[in-house]
C-alpha positions in Angstrom: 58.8 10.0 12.6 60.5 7.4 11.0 62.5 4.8 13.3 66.5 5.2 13.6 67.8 3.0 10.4 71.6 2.6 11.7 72.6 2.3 14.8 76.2 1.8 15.9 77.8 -1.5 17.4 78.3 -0.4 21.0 74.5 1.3 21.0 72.9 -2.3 19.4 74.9 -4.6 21.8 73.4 -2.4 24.7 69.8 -2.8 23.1 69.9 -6.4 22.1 72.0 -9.0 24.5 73.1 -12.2 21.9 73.5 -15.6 23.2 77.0 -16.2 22.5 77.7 -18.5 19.4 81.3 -19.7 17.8 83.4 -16.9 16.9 82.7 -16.1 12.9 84.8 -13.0 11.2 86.0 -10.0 12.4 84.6 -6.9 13.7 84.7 -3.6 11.4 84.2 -0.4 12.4 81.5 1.9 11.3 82.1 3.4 7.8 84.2 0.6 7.2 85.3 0.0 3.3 88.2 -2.8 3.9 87.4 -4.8 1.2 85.2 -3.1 -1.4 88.0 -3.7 -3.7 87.9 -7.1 -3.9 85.2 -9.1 -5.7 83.9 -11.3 -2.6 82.6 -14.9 -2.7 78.4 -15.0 -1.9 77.0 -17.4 0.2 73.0 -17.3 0.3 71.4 -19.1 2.6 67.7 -19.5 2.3 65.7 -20.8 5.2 62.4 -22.8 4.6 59.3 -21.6 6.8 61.5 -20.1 9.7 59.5 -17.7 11.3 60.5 -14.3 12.8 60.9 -16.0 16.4 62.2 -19.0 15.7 65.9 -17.9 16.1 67.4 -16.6 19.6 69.1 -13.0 17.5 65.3 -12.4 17.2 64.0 -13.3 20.6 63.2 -16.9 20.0 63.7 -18.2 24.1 63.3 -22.7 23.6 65.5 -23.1 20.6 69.2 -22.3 21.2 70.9 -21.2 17.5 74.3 -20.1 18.4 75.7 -20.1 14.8 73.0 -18.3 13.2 73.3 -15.8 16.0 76.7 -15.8 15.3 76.2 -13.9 12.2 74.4 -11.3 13.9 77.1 -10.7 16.5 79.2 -10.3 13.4 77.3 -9.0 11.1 74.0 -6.7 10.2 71.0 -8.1 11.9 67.5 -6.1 10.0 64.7 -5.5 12.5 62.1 -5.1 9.3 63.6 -7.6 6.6 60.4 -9.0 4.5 60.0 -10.9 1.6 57.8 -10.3 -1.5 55.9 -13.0 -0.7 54.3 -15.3 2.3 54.8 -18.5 0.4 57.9 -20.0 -1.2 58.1 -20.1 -5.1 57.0 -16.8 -5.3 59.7 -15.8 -3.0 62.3 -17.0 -4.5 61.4 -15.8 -7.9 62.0 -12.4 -6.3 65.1 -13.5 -4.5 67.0 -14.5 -7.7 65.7 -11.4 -9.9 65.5 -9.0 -7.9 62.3 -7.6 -9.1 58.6 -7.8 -7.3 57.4 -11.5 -9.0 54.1 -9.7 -9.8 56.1 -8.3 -12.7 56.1 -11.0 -14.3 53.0 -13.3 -12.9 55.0 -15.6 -10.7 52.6 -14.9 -8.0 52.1 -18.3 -7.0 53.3 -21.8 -5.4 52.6 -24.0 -8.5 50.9 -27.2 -7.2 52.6 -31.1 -6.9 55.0 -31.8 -9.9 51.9 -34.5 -11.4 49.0 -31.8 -10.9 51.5 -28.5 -12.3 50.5 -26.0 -14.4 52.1 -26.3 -17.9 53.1 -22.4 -17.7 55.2 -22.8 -14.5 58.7 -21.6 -14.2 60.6 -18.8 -13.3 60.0 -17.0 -17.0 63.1 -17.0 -19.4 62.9 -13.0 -19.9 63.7 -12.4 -16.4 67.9 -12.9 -15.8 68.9 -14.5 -12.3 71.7 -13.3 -10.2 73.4 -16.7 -10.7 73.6 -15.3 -14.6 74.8 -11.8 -13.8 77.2 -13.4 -11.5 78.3 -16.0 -13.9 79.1 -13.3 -16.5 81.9 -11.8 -14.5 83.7 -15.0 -13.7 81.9 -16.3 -10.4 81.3 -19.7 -10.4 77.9 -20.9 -9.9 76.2 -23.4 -7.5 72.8 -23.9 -5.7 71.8 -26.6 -3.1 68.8 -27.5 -1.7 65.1 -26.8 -2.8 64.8 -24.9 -6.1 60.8 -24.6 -6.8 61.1 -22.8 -10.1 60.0 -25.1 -12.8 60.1 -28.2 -13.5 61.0 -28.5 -17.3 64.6 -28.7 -18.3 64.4 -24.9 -19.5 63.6 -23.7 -16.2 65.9 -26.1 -14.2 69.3 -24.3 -12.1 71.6 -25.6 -15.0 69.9 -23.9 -17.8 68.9 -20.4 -15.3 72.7 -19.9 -14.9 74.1 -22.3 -12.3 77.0 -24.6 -13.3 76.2 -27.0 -10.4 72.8 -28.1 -8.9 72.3 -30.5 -6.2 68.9 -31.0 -4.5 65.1 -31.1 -5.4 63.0 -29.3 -7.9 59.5 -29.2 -6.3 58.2 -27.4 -3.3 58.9 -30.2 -0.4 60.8 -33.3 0.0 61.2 -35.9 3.3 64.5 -35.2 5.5 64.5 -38.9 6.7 64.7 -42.3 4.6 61.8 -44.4 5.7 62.7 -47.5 7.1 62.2 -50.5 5.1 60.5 -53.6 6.0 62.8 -56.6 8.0 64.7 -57.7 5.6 64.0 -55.1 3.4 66.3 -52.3 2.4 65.0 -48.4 3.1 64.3 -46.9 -0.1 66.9 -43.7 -0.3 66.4 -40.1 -1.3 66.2 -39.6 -4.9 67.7 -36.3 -5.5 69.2 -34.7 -8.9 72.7 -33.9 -9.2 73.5 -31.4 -12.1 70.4 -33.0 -14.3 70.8 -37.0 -13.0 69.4 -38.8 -10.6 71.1 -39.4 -7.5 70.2 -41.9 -4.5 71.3 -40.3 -0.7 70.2 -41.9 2.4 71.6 -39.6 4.4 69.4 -36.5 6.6 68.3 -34.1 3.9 69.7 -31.1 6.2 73.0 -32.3 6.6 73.3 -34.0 3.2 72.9 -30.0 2.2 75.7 -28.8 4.2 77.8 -31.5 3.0 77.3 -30.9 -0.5 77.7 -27.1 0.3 81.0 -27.4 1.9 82.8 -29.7 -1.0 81.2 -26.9 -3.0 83.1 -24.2 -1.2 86.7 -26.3 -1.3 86.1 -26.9 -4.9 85.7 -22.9 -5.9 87.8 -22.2 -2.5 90.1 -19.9 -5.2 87.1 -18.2 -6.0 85.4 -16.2 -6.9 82.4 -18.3 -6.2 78.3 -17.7 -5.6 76.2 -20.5 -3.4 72.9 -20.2 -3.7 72.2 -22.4 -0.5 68.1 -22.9 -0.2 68.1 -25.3 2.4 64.4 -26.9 2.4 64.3 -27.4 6.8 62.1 -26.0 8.6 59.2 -27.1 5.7 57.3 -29.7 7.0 56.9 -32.5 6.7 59.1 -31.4 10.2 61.4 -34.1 10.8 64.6 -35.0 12.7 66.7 -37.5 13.6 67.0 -38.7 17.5 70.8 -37.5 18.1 68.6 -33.9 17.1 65.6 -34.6 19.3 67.7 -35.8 22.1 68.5 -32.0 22.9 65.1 -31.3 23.4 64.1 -34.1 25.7 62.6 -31.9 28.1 60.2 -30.4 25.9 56.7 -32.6 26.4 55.2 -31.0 23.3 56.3 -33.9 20.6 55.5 -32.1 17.5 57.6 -28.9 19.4 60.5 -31.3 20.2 60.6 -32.2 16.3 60.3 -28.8 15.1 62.9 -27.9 17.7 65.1 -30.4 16.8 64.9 -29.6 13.1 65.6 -26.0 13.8 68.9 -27.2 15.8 69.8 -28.9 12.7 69.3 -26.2 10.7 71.9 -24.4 12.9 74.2 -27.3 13.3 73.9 -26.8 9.1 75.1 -23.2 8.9 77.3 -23.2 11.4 79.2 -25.8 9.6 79.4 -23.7 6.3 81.1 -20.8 8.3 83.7 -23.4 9.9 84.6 -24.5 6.2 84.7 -20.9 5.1 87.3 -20.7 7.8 88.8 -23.5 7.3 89.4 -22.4 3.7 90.7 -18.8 4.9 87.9 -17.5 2.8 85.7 -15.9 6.5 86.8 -12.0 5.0 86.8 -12.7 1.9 82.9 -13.7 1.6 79.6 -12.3 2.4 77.1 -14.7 4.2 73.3 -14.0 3.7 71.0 -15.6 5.6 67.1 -15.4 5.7 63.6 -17.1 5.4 61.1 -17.5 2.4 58.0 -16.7 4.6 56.9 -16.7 8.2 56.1 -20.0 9.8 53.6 -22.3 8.7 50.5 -23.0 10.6 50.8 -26.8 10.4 53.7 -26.2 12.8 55.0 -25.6 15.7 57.1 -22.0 14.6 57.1 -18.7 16.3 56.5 -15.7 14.0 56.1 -13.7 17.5 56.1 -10.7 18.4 53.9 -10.8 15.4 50.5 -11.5 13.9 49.7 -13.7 11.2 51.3 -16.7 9.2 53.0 -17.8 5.9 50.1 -17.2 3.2 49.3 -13.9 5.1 50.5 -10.8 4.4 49.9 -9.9 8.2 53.8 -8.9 9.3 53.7 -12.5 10.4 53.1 -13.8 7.1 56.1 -11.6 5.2 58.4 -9.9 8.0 61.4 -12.8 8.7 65.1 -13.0 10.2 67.4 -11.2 8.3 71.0 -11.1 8.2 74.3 -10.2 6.2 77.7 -10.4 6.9 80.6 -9.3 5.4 83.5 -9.7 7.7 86.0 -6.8 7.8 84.2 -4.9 5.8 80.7 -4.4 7.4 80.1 -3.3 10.8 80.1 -6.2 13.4 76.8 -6.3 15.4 74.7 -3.6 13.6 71.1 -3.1 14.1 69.2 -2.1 10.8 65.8 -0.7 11.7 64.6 0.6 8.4 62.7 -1.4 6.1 64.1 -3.7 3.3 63.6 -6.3 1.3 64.8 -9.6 -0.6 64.5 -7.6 -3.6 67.8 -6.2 -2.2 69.5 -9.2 -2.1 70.3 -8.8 -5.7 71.6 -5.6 -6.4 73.6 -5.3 -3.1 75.1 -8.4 -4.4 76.1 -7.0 -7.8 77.7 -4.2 -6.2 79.6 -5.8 -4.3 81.0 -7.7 -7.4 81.3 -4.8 -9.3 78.7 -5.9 -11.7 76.1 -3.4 -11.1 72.9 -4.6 -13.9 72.1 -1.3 -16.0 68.9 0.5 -16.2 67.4 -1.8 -18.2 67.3 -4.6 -15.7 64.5 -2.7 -13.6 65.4 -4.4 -10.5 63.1 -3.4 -8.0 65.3 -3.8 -4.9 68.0 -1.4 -4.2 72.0 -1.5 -3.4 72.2 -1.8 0.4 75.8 -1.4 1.3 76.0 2.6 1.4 72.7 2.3 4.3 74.6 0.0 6.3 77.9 1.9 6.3 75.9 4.6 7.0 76.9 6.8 4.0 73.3 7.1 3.1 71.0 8.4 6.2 67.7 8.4 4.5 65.6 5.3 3.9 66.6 2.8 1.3 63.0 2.4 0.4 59.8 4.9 0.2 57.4 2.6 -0.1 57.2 -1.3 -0.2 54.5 -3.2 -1.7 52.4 -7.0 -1.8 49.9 -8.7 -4.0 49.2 -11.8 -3.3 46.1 -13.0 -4.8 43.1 -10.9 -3.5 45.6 -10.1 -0.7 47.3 -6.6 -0.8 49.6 -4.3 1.7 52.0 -1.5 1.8 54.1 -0.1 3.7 55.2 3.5 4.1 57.2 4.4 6.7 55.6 3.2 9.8 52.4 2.7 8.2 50.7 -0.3 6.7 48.0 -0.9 4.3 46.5 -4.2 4.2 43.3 -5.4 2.5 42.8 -9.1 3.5 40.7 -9.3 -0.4 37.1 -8.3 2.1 36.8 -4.9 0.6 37.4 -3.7 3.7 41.1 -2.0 3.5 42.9 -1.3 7.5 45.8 0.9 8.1 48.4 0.3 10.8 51.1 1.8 12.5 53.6 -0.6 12.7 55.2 1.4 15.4 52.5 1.2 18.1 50.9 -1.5 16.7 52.8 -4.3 15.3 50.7 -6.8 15.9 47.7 -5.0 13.7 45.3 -5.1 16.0 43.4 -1.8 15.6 42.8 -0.6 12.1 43.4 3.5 12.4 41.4 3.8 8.6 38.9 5.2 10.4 40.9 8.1 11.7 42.9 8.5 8.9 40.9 8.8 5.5 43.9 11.2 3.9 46.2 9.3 4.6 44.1 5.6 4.2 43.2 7.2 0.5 46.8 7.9 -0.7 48.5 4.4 0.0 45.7 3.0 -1.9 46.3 5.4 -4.4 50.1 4.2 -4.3 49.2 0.6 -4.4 47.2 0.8 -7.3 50.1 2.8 -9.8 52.3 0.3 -8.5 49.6 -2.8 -9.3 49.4 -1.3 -12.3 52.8 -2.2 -13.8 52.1 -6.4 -12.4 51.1 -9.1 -14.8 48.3 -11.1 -14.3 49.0 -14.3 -12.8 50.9 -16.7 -15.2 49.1 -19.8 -13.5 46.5 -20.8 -10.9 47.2 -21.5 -7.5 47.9 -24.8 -6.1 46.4 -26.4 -3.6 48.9 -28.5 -1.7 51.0 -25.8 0.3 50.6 -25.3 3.7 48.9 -21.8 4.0 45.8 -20.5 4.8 43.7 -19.1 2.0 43.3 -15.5 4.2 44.6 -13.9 6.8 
């Protein structure tokens, strides 16, 4: 049997007890459509690293993150959200297309700026949802880490954003180094629009910031914020008025990570206060989730599973995954079926009533009917990974993985979701037609467009 997909407010607060954050939007009933005649402002806010357990709404028990679990208590809070990928560029190029990477062989992180590949870049045939968007009137920003080319082609401004902020590679210090006595600290150089900027500021609030005046600029909407913030990637640090709420821990590197994860919070939770501030809390939909699992250079939780980002162990691609849409979506739902950041995209257009056509061959699929329950069944058959010689997929409660040993295991996720005991054995039928799947799936991928690089922080198997 497949697990329950929706489950009503009252029945999720009595499975899962919240620790209580600020206040964010208003509770809807089930079935709820206040508001799916209005074209809503999007916020997306992508986390960096954050593992599966690294947030209390998912069971994380040292790191208190009341405003993240704020928009669970208000929103739709997905038991099996995954990415399309255990590492971050090939994430994102997923996130913003809404088609499986593979497609079009962006299947991995690229390398330092001075070592990348000349072929890397999200490729110009594939449209973002920042153009889509942009074509019905939204105005476009995105903050943070971008990690989709380097060249002025492939930067934010020319892939359908009218304002970028941030960093174009895959990692950047949050704290200015301190300069020698008498010297000054050198500052962050970061790019605003296509110019250099110098902040000397803490790169996780200098984000929220920027995010905010965003959101008062476009506060007459409608606007998209594409906010990829780049905490919890290391290198992990944090200032000491974040480390002094974690004084208690003796772990140092913890007490960092800890601290940076506060942060994080502190960071979101001031983007809802401004969207409340601006009266715009029902009249926008808040997406929130991680690129990968945690890293193993780290101190993250991706409990109660196994593996890590670079894996495609649930550890590796399962992550905290939330949407809120105040008014509109139920308040405090559980989502147990599987989905993906594929979805992102098309749920998105629908709810701006600028659904992409056929031709678009989005991958991911129009969430909103699944969580107002107007659609029982599944929103997926069948999901699917490549990653290198990695591969998995997931049917129902049943995984396929094959670690690139020759030596394909099947799961089920249900009683086993930690994939500790391969059932292939016991289940050749079965083992022999989610290969067979994979492989007319694989079929329609590109090769890879360039190699691998070799500074990310990911093991090279599971």
């Amino acid at each position: 049997m497949r697990s329950v997909g929706w489950i009503s407010p009252i029945l999720a607060s009595a499975l899962l007890v919240l620790p209580m954050g600020r206040s964010f939007g208003r509770q809807a009933t089930p079935g709820a459509t206040k508001g799916l005649d209005r074209r809503p402002n999007i916020v997306l806010i992508l986390a960096d690293d954050l593992g599966y357990g690294d947030i209390a709404a998912y069971g994380c028990k040292d790191i208190p993150t009341p405003n993240i679990d704020a928009l669970a208590e208000s929103g739709v809070r997905f038991t099996s959200g995954y990415v399309s990928c255990p590492v971050c560029s090939p994430t994102r190029a997923g996130l913003l297309t809404g088609r499986y990477q593979t497609r079009f062989g962006h299947e991995y992180n690229p390398g330092r700026e001075n070592v990348v590949d000349q072929n890397f870049g999200l490729p110009l045939s594939q449209k973002t949802l920042a153009e889509r968007l942009k074509a019905v009137g939204y105005a476009t920003g995105a903050i943070g880490k971008w990690h989709l080319g380097f060249k002025p082609e492939f930067q934010p401004l020319a892939r359908g954003f009218d304002e970028f902020f941030g960093f174009l590679g895959g990692s950047h210090p949050y704290l200015v180094p301190r300069g020698k006595p008498g010297v000054p600290a050198t500052p962050h150089r970061l790019q605003r629009g296509t110019e250099e900027v110098e902040e000397r500021g803490y790169l996780t609030d200098v984000f929220s910031r920027e995010a905010g005046t965003f959101i008062e600029r476009h506060q007459r909407g409608p606007f998209f914020l594409y906010l990829p913030f780049s905490a919890v990637h290391g290198p992990v640090e944090a200032p000491r008025r974040y480390q002094q709420r974690f004084q208690h821990m003796t772990n140092l590197k913890h007490r960092t990570y800890a601290a940076a994860v506060s942060a994080l919070d502190d960071a979101v939770g001031k983007v809802l206060e401004k969207l409340v501030e601006c009266d715009l809390d029902q009249k926008t939909i808040v997406i929130f989730l991680s690129d990968n699992g945690a890293s193993l250079r780290q101190t993250g939780s991706n409990k109660p599973f196994s593996g890590t980002k670079g894996s495609l162990l649930e550890g590796g691609i399962r992550i905290p995954f939330l949407i809120r849409w105040a008014g509109t979506l139920p308040a405090g739902t559980v989502y147990q079926e599987p989905v993906i950041s594929l979805d992102i995209h098309p749920t998105v257009l629908a709810a701006a009533r600028a659904p992409a056509s056929q031709a678009a061959k989005l991958d991911g699929v129009n969430l909103l009917p699944f969580i107002l329950g107007q659609k029982k069944e599944p929103p997926h058959e069948r999901l699917f990974w490549r990653f290198g010689e990695q591969s998995a997929a997931r049917d129902g409660e049943w995984k396929l993985l094959d670690g690139g040993l020759g030596q394909p295991k099947l799961f089920n996720l249900r009683s086993d979701p930690r994939e500790k005991k391969s059932l292939a054995p016991a289940e050749p039928e079965r083992l022999k037609r989610m290969q067979a799947d994979y492989s007319a799936w694989n079929k329609q991928n590109a090769s890879p467009a360039w190699l691998r690089g070799e500074e990310e922080d990911e093991p090279k198997k599971p």
